[in-house]
N, CA, C and O atoms as a DFTB+ gen file, in Angstrom:
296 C
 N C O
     1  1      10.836      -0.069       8.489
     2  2      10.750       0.151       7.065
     3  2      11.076       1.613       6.789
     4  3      10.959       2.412       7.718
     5  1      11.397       1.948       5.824
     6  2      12.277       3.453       5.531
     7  2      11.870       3.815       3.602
     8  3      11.941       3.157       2.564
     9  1      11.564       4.830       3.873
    10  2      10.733       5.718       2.676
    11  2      11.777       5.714       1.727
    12  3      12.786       6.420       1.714
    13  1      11.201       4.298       0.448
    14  2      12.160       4.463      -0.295
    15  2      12.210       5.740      -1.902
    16  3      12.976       5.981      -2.835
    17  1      10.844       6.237      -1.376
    18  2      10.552       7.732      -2.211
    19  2       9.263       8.380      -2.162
    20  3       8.197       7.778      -2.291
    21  1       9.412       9.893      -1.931
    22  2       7.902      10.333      -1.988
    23  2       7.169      10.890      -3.520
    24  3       7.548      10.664      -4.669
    25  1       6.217      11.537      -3.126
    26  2       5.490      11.719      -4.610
    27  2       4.697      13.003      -3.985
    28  3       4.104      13.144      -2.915
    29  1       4.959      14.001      -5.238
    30  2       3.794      14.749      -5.101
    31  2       2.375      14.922      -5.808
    32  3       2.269      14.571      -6.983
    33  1       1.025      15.579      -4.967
    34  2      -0.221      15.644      -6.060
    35  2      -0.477      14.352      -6.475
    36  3      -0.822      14.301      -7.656
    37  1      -0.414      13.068      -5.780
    38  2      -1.277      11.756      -6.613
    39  2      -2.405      11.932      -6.075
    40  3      -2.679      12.913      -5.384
    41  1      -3.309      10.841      -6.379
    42  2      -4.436      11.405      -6.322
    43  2      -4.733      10.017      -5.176
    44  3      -4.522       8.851      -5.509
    45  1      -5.196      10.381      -3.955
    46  2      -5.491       9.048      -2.823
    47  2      -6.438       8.775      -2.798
    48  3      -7.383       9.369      -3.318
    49  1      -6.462       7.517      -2.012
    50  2      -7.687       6.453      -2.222
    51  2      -9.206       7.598      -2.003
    52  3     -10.070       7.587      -2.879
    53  1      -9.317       8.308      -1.042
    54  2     -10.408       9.434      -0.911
    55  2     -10.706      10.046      -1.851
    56  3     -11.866      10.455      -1.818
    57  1      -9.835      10.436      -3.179
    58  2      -9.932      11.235      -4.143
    59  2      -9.200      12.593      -3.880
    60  3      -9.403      13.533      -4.648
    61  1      -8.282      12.727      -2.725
    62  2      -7.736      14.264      -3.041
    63  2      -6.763      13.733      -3.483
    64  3      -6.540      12.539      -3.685
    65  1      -5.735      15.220      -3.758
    66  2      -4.725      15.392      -4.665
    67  2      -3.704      15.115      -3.420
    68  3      -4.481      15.308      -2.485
    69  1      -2.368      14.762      -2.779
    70  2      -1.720      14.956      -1.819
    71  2      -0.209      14.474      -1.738
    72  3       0.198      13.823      -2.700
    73  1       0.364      14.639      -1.052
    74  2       1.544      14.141      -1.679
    75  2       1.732      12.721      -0.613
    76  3       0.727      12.176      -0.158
    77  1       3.003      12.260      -0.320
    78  2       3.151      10.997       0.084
    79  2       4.436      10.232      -0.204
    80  3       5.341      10.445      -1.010
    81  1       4.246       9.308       0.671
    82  2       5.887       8.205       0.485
    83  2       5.377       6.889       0.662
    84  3       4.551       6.454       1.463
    85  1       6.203       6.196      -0.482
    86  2       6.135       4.842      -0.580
    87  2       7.177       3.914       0.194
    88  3       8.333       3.914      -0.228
    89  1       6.904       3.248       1.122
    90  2       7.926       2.305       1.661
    91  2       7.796       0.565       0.997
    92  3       6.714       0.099       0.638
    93  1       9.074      -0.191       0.939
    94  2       9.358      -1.116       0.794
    95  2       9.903      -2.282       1.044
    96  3      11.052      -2.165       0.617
    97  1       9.805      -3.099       1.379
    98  2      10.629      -4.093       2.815
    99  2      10.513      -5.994       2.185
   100  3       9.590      -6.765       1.926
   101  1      11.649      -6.042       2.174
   102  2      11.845      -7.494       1.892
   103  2      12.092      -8.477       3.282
   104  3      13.160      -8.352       3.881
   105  1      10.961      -9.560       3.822
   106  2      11.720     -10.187       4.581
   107  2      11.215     -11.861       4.401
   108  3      10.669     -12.310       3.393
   109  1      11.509     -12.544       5.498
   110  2      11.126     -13.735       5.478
   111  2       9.655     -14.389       4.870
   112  3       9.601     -15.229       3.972
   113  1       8.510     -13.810       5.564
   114  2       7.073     -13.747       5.645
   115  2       6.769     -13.745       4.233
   116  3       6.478     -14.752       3.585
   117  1       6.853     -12.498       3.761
   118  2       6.865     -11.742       2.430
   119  2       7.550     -11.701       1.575
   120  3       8.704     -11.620       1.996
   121  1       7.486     -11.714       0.151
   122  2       9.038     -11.843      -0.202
   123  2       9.177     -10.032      -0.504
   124  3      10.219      -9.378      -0.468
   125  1       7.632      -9.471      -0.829
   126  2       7.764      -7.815      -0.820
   127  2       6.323      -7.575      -0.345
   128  3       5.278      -8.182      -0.580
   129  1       6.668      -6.265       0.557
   130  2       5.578      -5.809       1.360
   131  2       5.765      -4.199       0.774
   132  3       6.784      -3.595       1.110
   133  1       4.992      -3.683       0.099
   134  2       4.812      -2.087      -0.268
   135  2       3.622      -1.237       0.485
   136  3       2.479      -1.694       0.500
   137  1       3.932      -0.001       1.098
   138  2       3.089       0.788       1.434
   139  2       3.388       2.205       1.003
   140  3       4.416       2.875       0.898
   141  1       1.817       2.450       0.748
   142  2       2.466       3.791       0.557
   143  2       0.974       4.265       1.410
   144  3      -0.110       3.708       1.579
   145  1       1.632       5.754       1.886
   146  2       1.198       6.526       2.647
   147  2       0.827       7.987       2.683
   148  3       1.718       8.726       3.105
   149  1      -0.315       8.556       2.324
   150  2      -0.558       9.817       1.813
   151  2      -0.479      10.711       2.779
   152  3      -0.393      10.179       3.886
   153  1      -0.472      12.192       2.792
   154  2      -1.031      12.914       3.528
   155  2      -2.033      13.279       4.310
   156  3      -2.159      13.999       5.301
   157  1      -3.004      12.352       3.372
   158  2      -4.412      12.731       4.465
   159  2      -4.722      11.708       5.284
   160  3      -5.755      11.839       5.941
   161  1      -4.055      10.663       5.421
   162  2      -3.792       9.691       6.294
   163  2      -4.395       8.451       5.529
   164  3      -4.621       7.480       6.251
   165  1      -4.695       8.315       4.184
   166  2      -5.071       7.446       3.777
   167  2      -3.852       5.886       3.400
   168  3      -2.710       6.080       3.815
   169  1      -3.993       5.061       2.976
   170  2      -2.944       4.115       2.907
   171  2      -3.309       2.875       2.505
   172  3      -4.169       2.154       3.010
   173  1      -2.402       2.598       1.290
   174  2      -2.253       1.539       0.641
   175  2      -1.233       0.456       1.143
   176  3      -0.172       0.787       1.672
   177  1      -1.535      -0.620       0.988
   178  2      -0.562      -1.958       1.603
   179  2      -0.945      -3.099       0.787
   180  3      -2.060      -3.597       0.637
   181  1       0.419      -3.495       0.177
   182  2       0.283      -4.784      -0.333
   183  2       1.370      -5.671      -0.100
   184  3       2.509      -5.352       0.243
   185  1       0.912      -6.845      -0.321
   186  2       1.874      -7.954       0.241
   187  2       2.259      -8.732      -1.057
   188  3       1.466      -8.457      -1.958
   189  1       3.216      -9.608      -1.434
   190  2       3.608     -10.279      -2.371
   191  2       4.395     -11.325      -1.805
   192  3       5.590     -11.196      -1.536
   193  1       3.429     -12.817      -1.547
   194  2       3.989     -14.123      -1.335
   195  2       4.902     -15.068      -1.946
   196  3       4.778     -15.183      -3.165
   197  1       5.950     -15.896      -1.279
   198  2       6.687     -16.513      -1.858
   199  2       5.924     -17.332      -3.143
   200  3       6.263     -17.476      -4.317
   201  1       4.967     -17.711      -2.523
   202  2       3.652     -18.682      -3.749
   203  2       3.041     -17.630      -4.919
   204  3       2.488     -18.043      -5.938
   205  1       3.163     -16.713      -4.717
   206  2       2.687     -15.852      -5.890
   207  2       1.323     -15.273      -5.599
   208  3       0.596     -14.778      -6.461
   209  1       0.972     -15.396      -4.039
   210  2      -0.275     -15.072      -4.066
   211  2       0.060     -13.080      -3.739
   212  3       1.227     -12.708      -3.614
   213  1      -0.708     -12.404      -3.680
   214  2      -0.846     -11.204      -3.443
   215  2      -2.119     -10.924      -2.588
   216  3      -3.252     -11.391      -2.707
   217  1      -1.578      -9.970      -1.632
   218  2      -2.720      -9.691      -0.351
   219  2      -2.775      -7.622      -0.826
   220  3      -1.674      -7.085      -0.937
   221  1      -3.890      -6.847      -1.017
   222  2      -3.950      -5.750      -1.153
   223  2      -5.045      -5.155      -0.275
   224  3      -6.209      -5.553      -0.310
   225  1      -4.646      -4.272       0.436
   226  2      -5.383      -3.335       1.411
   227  2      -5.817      -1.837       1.555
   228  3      -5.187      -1.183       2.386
   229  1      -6.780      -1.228       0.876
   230  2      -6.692       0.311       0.534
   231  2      -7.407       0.864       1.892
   232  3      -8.347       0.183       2.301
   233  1      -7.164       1.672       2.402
   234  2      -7.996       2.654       3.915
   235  2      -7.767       3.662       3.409
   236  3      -6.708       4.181       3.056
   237  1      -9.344       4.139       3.336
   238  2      -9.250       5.773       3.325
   239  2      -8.973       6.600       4.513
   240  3      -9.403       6.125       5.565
   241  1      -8.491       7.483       4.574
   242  2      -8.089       8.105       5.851
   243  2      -9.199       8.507       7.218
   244  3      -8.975       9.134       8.253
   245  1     -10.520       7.814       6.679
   246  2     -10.923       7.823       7.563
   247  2     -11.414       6.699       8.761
   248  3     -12.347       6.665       9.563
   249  1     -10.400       5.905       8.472
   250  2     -10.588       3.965       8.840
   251  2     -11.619       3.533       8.104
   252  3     -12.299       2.631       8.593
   253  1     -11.932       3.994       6.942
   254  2     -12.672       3.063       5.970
   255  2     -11.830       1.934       4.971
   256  3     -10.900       2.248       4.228
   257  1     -12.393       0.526       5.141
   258  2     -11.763      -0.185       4.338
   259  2     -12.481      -0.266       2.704
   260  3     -13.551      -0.759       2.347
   261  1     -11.645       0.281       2.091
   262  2     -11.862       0.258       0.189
   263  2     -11.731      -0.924      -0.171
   264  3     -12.737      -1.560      -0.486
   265  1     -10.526      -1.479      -0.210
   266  2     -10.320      -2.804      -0.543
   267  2      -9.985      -3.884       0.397
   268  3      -9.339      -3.534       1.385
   269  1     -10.198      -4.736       0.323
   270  2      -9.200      -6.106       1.187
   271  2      -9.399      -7.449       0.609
   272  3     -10.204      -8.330       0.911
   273  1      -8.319      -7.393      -0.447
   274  2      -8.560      -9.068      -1.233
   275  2      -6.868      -9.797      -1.173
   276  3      -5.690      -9.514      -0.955
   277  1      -7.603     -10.690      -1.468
   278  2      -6.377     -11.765      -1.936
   279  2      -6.328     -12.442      -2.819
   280  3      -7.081     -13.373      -3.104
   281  1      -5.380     -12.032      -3.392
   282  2      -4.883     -12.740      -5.305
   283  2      -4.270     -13.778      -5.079
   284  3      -3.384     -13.768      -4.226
   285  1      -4.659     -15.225      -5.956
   286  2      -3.374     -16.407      -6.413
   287  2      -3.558     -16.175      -6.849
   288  3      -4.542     -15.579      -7.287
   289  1      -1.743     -16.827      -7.349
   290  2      -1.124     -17.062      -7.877
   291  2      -1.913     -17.982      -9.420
   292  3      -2.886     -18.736      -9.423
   293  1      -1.283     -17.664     -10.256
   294  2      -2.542     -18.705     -11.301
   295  2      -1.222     -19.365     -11.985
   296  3      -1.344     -20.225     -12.858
């Protein structure tokens, strides 16, 4: 997967300010898989199913899990 843009100063799942790159990847599995990836090692991941369901994953940079759900499709 390859950084389809970075960002500066957002604000990451921990609460600092930092900069970062978002990657994006279309394949079989998924129809879109987004991550983005901060500086302080924190990281967002979400998935988007052919069915419409959505899978979202937030880690704060310190292997803490914030979020981990899964959306249908309605």
């Amino acid at each position: 997967m390859k950084a389809n843009g970075s960002f500066k100063s957002q604000k990451a799942p921990c609460g600092r300010l930092v900069n970062g790159e978002e990657y994006e990847d279309h394949d079989d599995e998924c129809v879109v898989t987004v991550e983005v990836v901060y500086e302080c090692g924190c990281q967002s991941i979400q998935h988007e199913y052919h069915d419409g369901c959505v899978s979202r994953r937030v880690i704060r940079h310190d292997g803490r899990v914030l979020v981990d759900e899964m959306l249908s499709a309605e």
